[in-house]
N, C-alpha and C positions, 0 to 999 in steps of 0.2 A: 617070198624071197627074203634070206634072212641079210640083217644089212652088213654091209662086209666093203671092205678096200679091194678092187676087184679092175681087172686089167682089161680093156675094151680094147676093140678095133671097131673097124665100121659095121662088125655082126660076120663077115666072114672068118670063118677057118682058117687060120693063118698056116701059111707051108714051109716049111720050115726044113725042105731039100737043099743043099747048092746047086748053084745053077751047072747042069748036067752039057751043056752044048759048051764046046772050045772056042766059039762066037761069044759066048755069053761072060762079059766082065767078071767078074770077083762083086761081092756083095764092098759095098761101103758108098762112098757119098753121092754117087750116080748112080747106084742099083742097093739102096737102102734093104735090108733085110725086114721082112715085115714088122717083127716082133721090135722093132727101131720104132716105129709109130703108134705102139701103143701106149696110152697114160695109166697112170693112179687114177682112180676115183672113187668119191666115196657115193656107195648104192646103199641104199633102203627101201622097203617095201610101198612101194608106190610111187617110184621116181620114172618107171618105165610101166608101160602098157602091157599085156599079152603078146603084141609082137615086136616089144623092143621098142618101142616108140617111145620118145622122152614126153612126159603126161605133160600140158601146156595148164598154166592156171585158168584154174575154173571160175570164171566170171559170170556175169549176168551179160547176155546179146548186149543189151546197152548198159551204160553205168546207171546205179539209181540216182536220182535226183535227193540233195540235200536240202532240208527242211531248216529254214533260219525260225528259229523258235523264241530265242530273246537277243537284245543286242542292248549293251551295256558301254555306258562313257560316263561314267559317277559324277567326277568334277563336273563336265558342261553341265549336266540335268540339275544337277546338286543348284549352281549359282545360276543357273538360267531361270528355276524356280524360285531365287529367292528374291532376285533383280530382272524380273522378264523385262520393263521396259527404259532397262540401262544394259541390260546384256547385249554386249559387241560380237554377234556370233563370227564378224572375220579378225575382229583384235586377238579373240582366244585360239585360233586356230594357229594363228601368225605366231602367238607367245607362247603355247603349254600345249600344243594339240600338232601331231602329225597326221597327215589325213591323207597320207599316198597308198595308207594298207588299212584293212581292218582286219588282225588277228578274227583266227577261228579254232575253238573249242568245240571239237565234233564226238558226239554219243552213238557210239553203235564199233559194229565188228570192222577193225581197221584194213580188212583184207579189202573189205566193202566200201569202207569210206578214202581207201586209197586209189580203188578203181574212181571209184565217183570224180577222186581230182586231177587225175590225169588229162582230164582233157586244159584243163585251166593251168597248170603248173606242172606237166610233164617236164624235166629238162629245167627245173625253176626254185630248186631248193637246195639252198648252199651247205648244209650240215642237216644229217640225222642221227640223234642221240636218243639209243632206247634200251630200255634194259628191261626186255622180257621176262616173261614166267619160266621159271628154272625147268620146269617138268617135275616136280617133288609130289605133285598128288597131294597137298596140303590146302586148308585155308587158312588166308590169311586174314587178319583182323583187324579193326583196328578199336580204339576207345570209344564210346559213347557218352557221353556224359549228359545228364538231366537236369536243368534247371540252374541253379548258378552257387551250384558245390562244384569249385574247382580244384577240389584237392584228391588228385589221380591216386594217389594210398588208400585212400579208404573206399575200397572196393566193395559197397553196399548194393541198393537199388539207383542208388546215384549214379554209375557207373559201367553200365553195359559194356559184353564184348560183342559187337556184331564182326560178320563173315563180308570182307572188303571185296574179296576174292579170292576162288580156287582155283589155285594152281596146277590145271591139268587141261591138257592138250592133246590126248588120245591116247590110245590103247599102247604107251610104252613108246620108246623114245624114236622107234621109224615114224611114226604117226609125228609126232612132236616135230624132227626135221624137217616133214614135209611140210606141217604149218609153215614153219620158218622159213624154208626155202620157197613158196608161193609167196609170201610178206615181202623177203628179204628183194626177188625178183621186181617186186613192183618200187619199192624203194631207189632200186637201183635207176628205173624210169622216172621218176621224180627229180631225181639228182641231177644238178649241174653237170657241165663239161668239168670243172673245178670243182667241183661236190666231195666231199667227206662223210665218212659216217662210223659211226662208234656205238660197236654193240658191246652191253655189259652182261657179264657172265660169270658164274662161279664153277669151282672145280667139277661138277657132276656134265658141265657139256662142252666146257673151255675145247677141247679137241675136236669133237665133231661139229661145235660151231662156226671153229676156224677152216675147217674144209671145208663148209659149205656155204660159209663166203666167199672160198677160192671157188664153188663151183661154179657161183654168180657173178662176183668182180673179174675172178681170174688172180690165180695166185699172186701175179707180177703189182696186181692194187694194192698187197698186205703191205700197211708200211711199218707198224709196230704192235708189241705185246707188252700194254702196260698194267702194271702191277701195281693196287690201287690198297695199302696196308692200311685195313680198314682202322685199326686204334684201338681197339678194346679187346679184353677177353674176358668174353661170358664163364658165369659157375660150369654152365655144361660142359664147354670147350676144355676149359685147364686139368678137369677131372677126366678126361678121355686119356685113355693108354695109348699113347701115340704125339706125333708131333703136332704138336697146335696148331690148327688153321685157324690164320686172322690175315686173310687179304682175300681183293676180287680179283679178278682179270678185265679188263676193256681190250675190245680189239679195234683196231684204228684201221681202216680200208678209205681209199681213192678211186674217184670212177676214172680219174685219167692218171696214171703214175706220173706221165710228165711233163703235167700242169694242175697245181692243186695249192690251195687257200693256205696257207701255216706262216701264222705270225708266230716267230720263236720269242719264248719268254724266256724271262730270268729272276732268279732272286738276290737282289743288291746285296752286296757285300757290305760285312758289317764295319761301323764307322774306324772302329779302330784296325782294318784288315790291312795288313803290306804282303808284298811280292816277298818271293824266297832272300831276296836280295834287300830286303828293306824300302822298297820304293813302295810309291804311293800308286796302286793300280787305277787306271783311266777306263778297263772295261766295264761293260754293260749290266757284270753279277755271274752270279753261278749258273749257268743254261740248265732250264730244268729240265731232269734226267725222264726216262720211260721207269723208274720205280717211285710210285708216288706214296713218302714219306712224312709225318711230320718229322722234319729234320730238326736240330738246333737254331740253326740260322734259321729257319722260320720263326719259331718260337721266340729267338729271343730280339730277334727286331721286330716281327708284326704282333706276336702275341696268336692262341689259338683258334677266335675269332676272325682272325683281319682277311684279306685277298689272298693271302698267298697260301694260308690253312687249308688243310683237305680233312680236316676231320670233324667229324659231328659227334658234338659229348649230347649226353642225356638232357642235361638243362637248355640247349639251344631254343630261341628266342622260332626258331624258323620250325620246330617240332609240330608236325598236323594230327598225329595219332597213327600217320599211314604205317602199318609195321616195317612197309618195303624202301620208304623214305630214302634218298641222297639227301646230304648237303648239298648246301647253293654254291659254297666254294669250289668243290668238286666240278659242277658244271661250269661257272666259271671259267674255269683254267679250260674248260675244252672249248668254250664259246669264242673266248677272246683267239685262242689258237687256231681256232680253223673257220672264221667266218671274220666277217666283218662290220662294219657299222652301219644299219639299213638291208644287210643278208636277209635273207629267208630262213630259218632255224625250226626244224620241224620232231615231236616227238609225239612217235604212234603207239605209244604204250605208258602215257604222260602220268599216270597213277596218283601223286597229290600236285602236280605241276609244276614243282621243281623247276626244270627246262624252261618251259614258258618262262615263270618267275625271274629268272636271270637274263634269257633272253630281253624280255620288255626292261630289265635295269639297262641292258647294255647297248639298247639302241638298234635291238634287232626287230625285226616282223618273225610270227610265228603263226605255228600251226599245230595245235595239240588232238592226239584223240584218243578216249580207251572206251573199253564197255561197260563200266561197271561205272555203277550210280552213284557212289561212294568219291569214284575219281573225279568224277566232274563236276558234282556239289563242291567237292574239295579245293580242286583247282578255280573253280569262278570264286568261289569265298578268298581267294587265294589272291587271284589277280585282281579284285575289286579294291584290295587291301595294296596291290602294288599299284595300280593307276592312284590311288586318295597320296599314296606317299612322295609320291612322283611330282604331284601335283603340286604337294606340299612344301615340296625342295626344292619349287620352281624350275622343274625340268620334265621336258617335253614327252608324253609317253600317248600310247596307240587307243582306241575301242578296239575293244573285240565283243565277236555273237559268237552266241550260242546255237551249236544246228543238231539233229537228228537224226537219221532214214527213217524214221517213222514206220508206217504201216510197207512201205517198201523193202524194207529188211522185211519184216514178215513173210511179207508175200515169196522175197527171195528161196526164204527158208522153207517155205512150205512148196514151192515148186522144186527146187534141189532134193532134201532132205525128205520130204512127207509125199513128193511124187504128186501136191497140189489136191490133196483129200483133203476136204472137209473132216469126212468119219478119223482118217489116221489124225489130224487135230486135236478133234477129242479127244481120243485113245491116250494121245503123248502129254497132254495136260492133264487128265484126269489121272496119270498116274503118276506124274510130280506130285500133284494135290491128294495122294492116296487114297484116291475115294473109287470105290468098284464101279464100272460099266453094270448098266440096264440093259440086262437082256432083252426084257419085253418091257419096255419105258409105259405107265398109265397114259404119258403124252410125251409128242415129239421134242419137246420143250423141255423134258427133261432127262440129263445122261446117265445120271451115277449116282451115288447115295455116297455117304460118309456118314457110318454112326446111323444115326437115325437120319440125320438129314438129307434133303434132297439137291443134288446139282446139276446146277445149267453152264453149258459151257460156250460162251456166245465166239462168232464168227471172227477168225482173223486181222480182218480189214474193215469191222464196222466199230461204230459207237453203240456201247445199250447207253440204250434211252428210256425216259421213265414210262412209255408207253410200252415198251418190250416189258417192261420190269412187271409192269401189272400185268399182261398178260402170262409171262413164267410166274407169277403170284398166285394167279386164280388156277392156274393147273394143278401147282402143285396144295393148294388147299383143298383142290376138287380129290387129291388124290390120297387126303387125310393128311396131310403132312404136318408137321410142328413146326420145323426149321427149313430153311432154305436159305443156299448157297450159290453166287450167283459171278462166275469168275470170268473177267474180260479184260480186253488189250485198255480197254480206255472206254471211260462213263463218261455221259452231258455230266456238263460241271450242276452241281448243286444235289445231284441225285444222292447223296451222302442225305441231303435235308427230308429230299420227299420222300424216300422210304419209310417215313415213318407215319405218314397218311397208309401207306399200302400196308404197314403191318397191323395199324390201326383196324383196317378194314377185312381184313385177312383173318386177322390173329397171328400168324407167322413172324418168328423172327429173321429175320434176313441180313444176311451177311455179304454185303459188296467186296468182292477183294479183286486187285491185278495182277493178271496172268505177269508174270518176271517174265521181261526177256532172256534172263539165265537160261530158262529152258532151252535157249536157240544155240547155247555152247556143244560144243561134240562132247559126248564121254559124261557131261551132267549127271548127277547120280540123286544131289536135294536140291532144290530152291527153296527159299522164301515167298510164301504170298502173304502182303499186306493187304490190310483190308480199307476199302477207299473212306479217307477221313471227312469231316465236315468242318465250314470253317465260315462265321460271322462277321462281318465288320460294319462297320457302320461310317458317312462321311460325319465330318464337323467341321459346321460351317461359320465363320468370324470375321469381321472385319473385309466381305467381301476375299477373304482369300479360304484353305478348302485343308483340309487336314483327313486322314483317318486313322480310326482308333480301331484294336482290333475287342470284338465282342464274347465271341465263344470258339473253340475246337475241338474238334477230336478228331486224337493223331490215327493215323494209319499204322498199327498191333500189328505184328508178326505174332505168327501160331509160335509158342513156347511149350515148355511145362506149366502144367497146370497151375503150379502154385507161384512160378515166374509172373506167367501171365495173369492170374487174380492179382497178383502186387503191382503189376501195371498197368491191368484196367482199376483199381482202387485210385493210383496216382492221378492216371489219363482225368478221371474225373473231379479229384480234389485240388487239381494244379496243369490244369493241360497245357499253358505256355511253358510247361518247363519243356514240354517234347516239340516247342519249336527251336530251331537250330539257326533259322533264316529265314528274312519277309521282306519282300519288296512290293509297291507300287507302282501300277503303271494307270498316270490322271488321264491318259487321251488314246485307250484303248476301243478297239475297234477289231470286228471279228474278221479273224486273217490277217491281221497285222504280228508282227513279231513280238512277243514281252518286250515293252521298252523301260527299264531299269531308272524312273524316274528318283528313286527313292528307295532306299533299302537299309537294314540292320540286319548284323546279325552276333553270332556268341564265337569269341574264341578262345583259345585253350587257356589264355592269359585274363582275359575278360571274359567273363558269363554273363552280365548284364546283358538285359535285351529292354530297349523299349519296345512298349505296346498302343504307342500313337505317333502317326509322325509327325515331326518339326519342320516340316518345309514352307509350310502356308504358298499351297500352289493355288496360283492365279490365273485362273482363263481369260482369256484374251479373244475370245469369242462369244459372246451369251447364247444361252440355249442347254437345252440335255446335253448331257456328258454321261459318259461311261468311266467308272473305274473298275479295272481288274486289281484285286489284291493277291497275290502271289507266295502261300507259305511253305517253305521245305522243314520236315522235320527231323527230327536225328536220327533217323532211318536213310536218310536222302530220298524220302517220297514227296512228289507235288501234291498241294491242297488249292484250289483256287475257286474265287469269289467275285462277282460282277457287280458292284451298286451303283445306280444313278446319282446324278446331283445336277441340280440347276445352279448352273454357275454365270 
């Protein structure tokens, strides 16, 4: 069905006779003519069924259950370990600590993780602000940088472009709707009686975006179309034969038109401003308009920095590398507008966290989530940085964790998508990883070849372990092999170390890498596999309190070109902390317990410094074995992690 603005009734034939009997009124407001009750609507291919039936979002029977994987409160851990027995754990809570919400930063498909919270916070979220994948079919990038050259110009080996995100959402733009309009739907269930929501958009979907919130809200929710002049004009732009695009669109929707959140702002009027008449005006400032401008009056009472700024220059202090980035001012203006102090403010497409970020400045609870690993390394580096400042300025701000769907997206996607095969698994991984299918495998243990080498593509929903390892080890040596490839959801931690007992014994070289959850996007065309890193650390121990230092790494390589990748295994080896990006600590780990954020460093755009030992001198307060996990992400956004004992 091609998509089109298309005129319904309720599927019948409408008739379109006068009424024929001298009993029978005249067509009008007690005998409406049919063609009276039909609407405008915008159709696309897959909005209705084969027999007209409006398609319902396709969920899971039940919601999956969310995985809290780390949970994070810097300041308490921070001084709790440096004063464990002066730490006032209710003086802090009372002075600097809100403890009515813990923010959440959720990893996985927002379709998915919006189902998941529906049953906790249907009806329980006062603003949603997101600003989607355009539908461009592009990737987007962002910087990498290595080690602590921080000068973004000199575009060497210092300075990686990696792939943040592709922007594509199906086979052309009815596909793309549909995503939106199944997201846009759940949304709307989330939302308050008084809920707001703000989708942002540029000129390629601004129109069919806006129907198809009307198809959701219902026209009567639209309350504005605001034009958001972004401030700059690129070489490309100005050199185009035509008139210069430099602005977005935001569209502003209400679930109840006639009752909804809007504190109206203003911009003070300048000291020396009079009425037409010379008098001294007593109102509130200029009501900000639906065209959002750097005006004069901004500029020259706050400066282009301050609150009332909507524009982000290149040098901003707030810059992540994310290509897609807002300013904070920007959200801002919409947070303070449409929510309140202690609100629920939620963004499901939060990309370097922006939203969050101002949300937790302004007093809100939030709820961020996207799929991409890039985002959510980004935004917890993000918000660790806005809790330490919060802190700092003696003003009271939230914990938030970190969660997943785990092996439950998985699973989702292989009962939906794969029809719950094992063999179609393989099939769909081994040909991201472009390695051919085994027709007649020498073992079942092994699928595909790449090059010369041989690959195993382990299960779904399990961990390889290093007893799998060595048994795919001895097959594929029984079956002459040199190299072996060995691609999975997730490795026992360590198994980066003892491969090297197996290839030892083997001869084989063996290459660990993680299956991407990219693969689970529609329309996916490449991924990235990294290959699973390894990582050392060791305790030290002083003065009865407990520190660790890290030892060795090696970071998790994306496949490149050849001569890319020989310049970044040459680095990896001569300098491997420069490919960590972020490391934390957690002193009283326990399996099944969430990462608990005792301790952490990490590099930003402004600072590249990283230490390599921590400063905390943690104190147990119990004698006996202790566990520490060491926790490192690299500037890939891949996890490395590490367990050492200490008698404390």
């Amino acid at each position: 069905m091609e998509r089109q603005l298309q005129n319904r009734t309720d599927g019948a034939t409408p008739k379109h006779e006068p009424p024929t009997s001298p009993h029978t009124p005249a067509w009008g407001p007690h005998n409406p003519h049919p063609l009276s009750k039909m609407k405008t609507e915008l159709v696309w291919e897959g909005k209705y069924d084969e027999y007209g039936n409006r398609r319902p979002v396709k969920l899971p029977t039940s919601p999956l259950p969310l995985q809290r994987i780390e949970t994070i409160d810097e300041p308490r851990d921070r001084l709790k370990a440096q004063q464990p027995s002066l730490f006032d754990e209710t003086a802090f809570h009372q002075q600097a600590h809100r403890d009515d919400f813990r923010n959440m930063l959720i990893w996985g498909d927002n379709k998915l993780v919006m189902a998941a919270l529906l049953e906790q916070f249907r009806g329980k979220i006062d603003l949603i602000y997101i600003d989607p994948p355009f539908d461009v079919g592009a990737d987007f990038t962002m910087q990498v940088q290595l080690g602590e050259d921080a000068d973004p110009v000199q575009k060497e080996q210092s300075i990686l472009e990696a792939v943040a995100y592709r922007d594509t959402w199906g086979k052309g733009t009815d596909s793309y709707l549909h995503m939106m309009y199944e997201r846009l739907t759940l949304m709307r269930e989330l939302l308050s009686d008084t809920g707001s929501i703000y989708v942002h958009c540029d000129w390629r979907l601004t129109a069919l975006l806006r129907l198809c919130l009307d198809d959701v809200f219902g026209a009567e929710s639209f309350q504005r179309e605001i034009i958001w002049r972004i401030g700059w004009v690129s070489g490309y732009k100005s050199a185009a034969s035509n008139w210069i695009r430099n602005h977005d669109t935001i569209l502003f929707y209400v679930k109840s038109p006639d009752s909804f959140t809007f504190n109206k702002e203003y911009i003070p009027y300048p000291p020396d401003y009079r009425r037409r008449g010379g008098q001294e005006t007593t109102g509130k400032g200029y009501p900000i308009e639906d065209v959002w401008n750097a005006n004069p009056f901004e500029f020259a009472l706050t400066g282009e920095d301050s609150l009332d700024s909507i524009q982000i220059k290149s040098f901003s202090t707030e810059k992540t590398g994310f290509e897609t980035q807002k300013n904070e001012s920007l959200l801002r203006r919409i947070i303070k507008a449409s929510s309140n102090e202690g609100d629920l403010v939620a963004d499901f497409f939060c990309g370097s966290g922006t939203t969050l970020a101002v949300a937790e400045k302004l007093g809100r609870r939030w709820i961020g989530a996207d799929l991409g690993r890039y985002a959510i390394h980004t935004s917890r580096k993000r918000l660790i940085q806005v809790q330490r400042e919060l802190h700092e300025q003696n003003k009271p701000y939230r914990a938030f964790d970190v969660y997943n769907l785990g092996r439950y997206e998985r699973q989702w996607w292989q009962i939906d998508r794969l029809k719950g095969y094992d063999e179609e698994h393989r099939r769909v991984v081994l040909r991201f990883y472009k390695a051919a299918p085994l027709e007649n495998p020498p073992s079942p243990l092994l699928h595909g070849k790449k090059g010369t080498a041989y690959v195993h593509v382990d299960q779904i929903d399990t961990l390889f372990t290093e007893q799998e390892l060595r048994a795919v080890a001895q097959a594929a040596h029984q079956a002459g092999a040199r190299e072996l490839h060995c691609l999975a959801w997730e490795f026992e931690m360590e198994l980066g170390r003892k491969k090297e007992a197996v290839e030892a014994e083997t001869g084989l070289t063996i290459r660990l890498k993680y299956i991407p959850r990219e693969i689970m996007e529609p329309n996916r065309n490449e991924v990235q596999f990294f290959e699973a890193g390894y990582l050392e650390a060791k305790a030290v121990q002083h003065d009865g309190k407990v520190d660790v230092q890290l030892v060795n790494f090696v970071p998790a390589l994306a496949e490149a070109p050849e001569k890319e990748m020989a310049a970044l295994r040459e680095r990896a080896v001569k300098s491997p902390f420069d490919f960590i990006d972020f490391w934390a600590v957690d002193f009283e780990w326990r399996e099944g317990k969430p990462f608990e954020h005792h301790w952490q460093d990490f590099r930003t755009r402004k600072d590249r410094s990283l230490k390599t030992c921590t400063d905390i001198g943690w104190q147990y307060q119990i004698p006996g074995k202790h566990q520490i996990c060491v926790k490192v992400i690299d500037v890939f956004g891949v996890d490395t992690t590490t367990v050492i004992e200490v008698e404390g």
